[in-house]
C-alpha positions in Angstrom: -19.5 2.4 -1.4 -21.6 1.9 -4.6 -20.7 -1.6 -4.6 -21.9 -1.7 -0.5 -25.4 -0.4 -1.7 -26.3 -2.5 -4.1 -24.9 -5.5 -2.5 -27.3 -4.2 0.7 -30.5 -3.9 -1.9 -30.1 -6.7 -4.6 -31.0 -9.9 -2.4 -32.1 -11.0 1.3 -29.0 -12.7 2.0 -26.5 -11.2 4.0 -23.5 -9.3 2.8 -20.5 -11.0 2.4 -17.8 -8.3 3.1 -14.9 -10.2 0.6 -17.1 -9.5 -2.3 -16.8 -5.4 -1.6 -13.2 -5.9 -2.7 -11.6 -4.3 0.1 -8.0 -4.7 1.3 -6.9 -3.6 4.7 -3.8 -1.4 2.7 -1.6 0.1 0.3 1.4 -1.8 -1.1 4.1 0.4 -2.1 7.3 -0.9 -4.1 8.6 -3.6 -6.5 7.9 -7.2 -6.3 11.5 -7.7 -4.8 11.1 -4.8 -2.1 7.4 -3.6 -1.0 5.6 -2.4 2.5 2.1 -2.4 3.2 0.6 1.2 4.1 -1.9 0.1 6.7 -5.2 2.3 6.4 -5.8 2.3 10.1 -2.3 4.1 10.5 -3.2 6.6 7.6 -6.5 7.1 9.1 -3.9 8.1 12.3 -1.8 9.8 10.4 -4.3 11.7 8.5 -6.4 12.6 11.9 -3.6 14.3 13.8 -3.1 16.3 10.4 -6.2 17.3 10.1 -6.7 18.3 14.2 -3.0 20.4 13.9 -4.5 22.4 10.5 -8.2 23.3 12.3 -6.7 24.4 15.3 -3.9 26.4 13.6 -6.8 27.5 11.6 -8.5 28.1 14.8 -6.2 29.9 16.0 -5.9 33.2 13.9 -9.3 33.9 14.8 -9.4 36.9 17.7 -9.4 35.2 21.3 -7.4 32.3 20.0 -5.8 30.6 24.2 -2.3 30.3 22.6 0.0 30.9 19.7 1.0 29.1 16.7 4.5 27.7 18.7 2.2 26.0 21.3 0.2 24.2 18.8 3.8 22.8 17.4 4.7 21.7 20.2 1.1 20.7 21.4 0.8 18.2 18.8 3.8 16.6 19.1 2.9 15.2 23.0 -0.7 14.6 22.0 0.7 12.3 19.2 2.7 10.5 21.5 -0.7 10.7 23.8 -3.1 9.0 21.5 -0.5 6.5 20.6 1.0 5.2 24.8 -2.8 6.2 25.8 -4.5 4.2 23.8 -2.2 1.0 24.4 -1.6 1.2 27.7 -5.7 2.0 28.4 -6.3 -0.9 26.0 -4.1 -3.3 28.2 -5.3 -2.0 31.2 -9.2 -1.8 30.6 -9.5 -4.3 28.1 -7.0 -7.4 27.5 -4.8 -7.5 31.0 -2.6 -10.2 29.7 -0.7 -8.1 27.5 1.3 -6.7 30.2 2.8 -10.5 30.7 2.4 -12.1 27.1 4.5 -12.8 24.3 4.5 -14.1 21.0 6.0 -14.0 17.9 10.1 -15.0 16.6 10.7 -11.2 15.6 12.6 -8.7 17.6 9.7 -7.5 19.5 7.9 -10.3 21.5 6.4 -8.2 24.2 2.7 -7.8 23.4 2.2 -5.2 24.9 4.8 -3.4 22.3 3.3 -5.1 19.4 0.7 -2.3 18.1 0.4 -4.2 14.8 -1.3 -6.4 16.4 -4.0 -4.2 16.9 -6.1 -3.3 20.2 -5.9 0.2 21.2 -8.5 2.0 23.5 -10.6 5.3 23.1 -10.7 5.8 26.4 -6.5 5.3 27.0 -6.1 7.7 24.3 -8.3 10.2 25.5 -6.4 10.1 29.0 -3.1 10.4 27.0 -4.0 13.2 24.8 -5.4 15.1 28.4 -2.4 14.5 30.0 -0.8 15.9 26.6 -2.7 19.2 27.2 -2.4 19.1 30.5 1.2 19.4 30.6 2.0 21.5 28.1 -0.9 24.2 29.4 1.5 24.2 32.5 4.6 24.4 31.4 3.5 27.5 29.1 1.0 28.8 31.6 -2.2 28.4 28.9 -5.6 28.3 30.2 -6.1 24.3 30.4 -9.6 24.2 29.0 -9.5 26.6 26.5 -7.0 24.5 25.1 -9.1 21.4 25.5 -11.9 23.5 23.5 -9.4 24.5 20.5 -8.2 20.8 20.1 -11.7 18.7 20.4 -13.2 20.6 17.7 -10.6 18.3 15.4 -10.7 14.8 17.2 -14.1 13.6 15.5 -12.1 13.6 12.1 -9.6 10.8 13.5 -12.4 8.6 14.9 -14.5 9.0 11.6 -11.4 7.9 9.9 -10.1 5.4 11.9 -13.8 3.4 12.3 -13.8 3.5 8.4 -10.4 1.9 8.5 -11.5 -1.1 10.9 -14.6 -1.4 8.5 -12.0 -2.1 5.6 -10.1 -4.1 7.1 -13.1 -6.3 8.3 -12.3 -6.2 12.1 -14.2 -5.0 15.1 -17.7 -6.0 13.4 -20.8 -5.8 15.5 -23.5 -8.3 17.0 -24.9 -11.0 15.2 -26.9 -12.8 14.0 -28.9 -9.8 12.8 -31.8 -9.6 10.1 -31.0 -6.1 8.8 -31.3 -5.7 4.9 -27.4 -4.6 5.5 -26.1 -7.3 7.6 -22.6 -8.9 6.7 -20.6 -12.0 7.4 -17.0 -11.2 8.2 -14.0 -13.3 7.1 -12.7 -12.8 10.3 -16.0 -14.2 12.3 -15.2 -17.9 13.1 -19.3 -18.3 13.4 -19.7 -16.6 10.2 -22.7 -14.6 11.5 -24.7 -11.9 9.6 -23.7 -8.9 11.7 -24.3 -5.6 12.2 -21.5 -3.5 10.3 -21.1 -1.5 14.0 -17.5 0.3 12.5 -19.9 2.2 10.3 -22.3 3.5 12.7 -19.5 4.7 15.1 -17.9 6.5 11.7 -21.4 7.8 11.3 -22.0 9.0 15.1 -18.7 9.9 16.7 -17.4 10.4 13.9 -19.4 12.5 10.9 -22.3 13.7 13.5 -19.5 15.0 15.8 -17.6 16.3 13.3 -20.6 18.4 12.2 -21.8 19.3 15.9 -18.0 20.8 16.6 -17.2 22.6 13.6 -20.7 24.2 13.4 -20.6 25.5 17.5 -16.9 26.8 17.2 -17.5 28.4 13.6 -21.1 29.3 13.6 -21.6 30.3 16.9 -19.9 32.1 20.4 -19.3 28.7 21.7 -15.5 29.1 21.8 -16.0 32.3 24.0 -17.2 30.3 26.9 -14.9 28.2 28.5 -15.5 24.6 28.6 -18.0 24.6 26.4 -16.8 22.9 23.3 -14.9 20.5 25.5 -18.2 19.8 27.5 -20.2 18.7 24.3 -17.6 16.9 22.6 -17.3 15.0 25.9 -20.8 14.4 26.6 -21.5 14.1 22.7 -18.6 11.5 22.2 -19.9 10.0 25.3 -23.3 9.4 24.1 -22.3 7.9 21.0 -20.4 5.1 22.1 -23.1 4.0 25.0 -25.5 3.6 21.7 -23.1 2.0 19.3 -22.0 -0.5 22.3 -25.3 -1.8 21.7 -24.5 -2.8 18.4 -20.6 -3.4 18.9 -19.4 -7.1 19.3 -18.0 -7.3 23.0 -14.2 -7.8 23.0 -13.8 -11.5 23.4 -12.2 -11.4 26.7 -15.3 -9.4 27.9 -17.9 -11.2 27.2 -18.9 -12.6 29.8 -18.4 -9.8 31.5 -20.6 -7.4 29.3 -23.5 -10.3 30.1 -22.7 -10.5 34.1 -23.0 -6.7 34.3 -25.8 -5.8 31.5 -23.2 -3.1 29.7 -19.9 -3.9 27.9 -16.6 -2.4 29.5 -17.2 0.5 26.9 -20.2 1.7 28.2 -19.3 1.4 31.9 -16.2 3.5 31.2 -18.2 6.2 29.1 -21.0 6.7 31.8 -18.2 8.4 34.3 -17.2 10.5 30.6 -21.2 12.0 30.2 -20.9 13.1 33.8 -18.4 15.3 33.4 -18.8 16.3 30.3 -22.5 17.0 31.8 -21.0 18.9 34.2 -18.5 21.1 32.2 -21.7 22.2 30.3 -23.2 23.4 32.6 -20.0 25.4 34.3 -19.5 27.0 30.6 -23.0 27.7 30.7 -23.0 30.0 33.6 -20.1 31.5 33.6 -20.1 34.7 31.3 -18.3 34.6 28.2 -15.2 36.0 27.3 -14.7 39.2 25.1 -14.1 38.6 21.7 -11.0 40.9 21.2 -9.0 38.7 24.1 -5.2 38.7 22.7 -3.4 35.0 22.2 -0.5 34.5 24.3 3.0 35.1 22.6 
């Protein structure tokens, strides 16, 4: 980070991202027998983590929607969520010819299987982790969006973490050419165009500002006592944040003509439907009254 900021202040030239020294993992092992640890599947890893301890956290407070066992099992489908959501959504919304490609001599060819290849959606993983909730609020007869309020208090975490981990490992980078005292050419940008560092400002907006918006409603104030609250703003809030950021966001390749036919990028088209509703979950919580603080947790 120190070496960021003086790189950003020392000349008018545009950052070149392989002098910050980064490297896109970890290599663990001997020189004879060694695997990468891939920061973008720590920054997973370390997300889901972080979203089981809050809401286990979360839950020992009075009023908690469920018990400890639902969490367990909770986070186990919305694992498995994130993961099918997010690829299938990605294939679906955003790159189509993954469902028929192939590539590569291992044993996996299918792209669509090939997640080290990279391209998973927000919006896919979103669906998956509601369906997630959804059927295990069913199954254990748990109010549906209290659970949804208990779980997206955590979520801002993983997309903090995982836009810092496509900053390092230079991919996903924003519009260009841009005149901004911190622009930065890519290695990964054929044009070699100073560009906006757009990973950063989604770690700073959904990520950090969310983050800080969540945790101060549900531990500062009643919020969690009316239902669909916290849900609400975390959708309207997440929402809002990636309509701005699209701005500054490169267009996925296979979009961009697209993005210029329509005036928005396929992000943004698929977030105004998310405001709405979160919108309009907001304003259910709002007026309903809230719920008495001494409410017992399900067994």
């Amino acid at each position: 980070m120190l070496s960021l900021l003086a790189a950003s202040t020392a000349a008018a030239d545009p950052i070149q991202w392989t002098s910050l020294g980064l490297k896109p993992g970890i290599v663990i092992g001997t020189e004879t027998f060694n695997f990468t640890l891939r920061y973008y599947s720590l920054a997973y890893l370390l997300g889901v983590i972080f979203a089981y301890w809050h809401t286990s956290r979360a839950l020992k407070e009075p009023g908690a929607p469920m018990a400890q066992r639902h969490a367990d099992d909770l986070f186990f489908y919305c694992t498995l969520g994130v993961i099918f959501g997010g690829r299938l959504g990605y294939a679906a919304f955003y790159d189509p010819s993954l469902w028929t490609g192939f590539a590569g001599d291992g044993l996996i060819t299918w792209k669509l299987l090939r997640l080290w290849d990279g391209g998973m959606s927000f919006h896919g993983g979103l669906i998956g982790v509601t369906v997630a909730m959804a059927w295990v609020s069913w199954r254990d007869k748990l109010n549906f969006i209290r659970v949804v309020d208990y779980v997206s208090v955590g979520v801002p975490m993983g997309m903090l973490l995982g836009r810092l981990a496509n900053f390092v490992n230079g991919e996903l980078w924003g519009r260009g050419p841009t005149d901004v005292p911190w622009a930065m050419v890519f290695p990964t940008d054929p044009a070699e165009l100073p560009r906006h560092p757009s990973q950063l400002y989604q770690a700073g907006l959904e990520g950090l500002a969310m983050l800080v918006i969540m945790l101060s409603l549900f531990w500062l104030t009643r919020a969690r006592y009316r239902p669909g609250l916290l849900a609400g703003v975390f959708t309207v809030g997440m929402g809002v944040a990636r309509f701005v950021n699209e701005f500054f966001r490169q267009p996925d390749q296979q979009l961009a003509d697209f993005a210029a036919r329509t005036g928005l990028t396929m992000g943004q088209w698929l977030t105004i439907p998310l405001i709405l509703t979160g919108l309009i979950v907001v304003i259910y919580a709002l007026r309903k009254k809230p719920l008495a603080a001494g409410a017992a947790a399900p067994a």
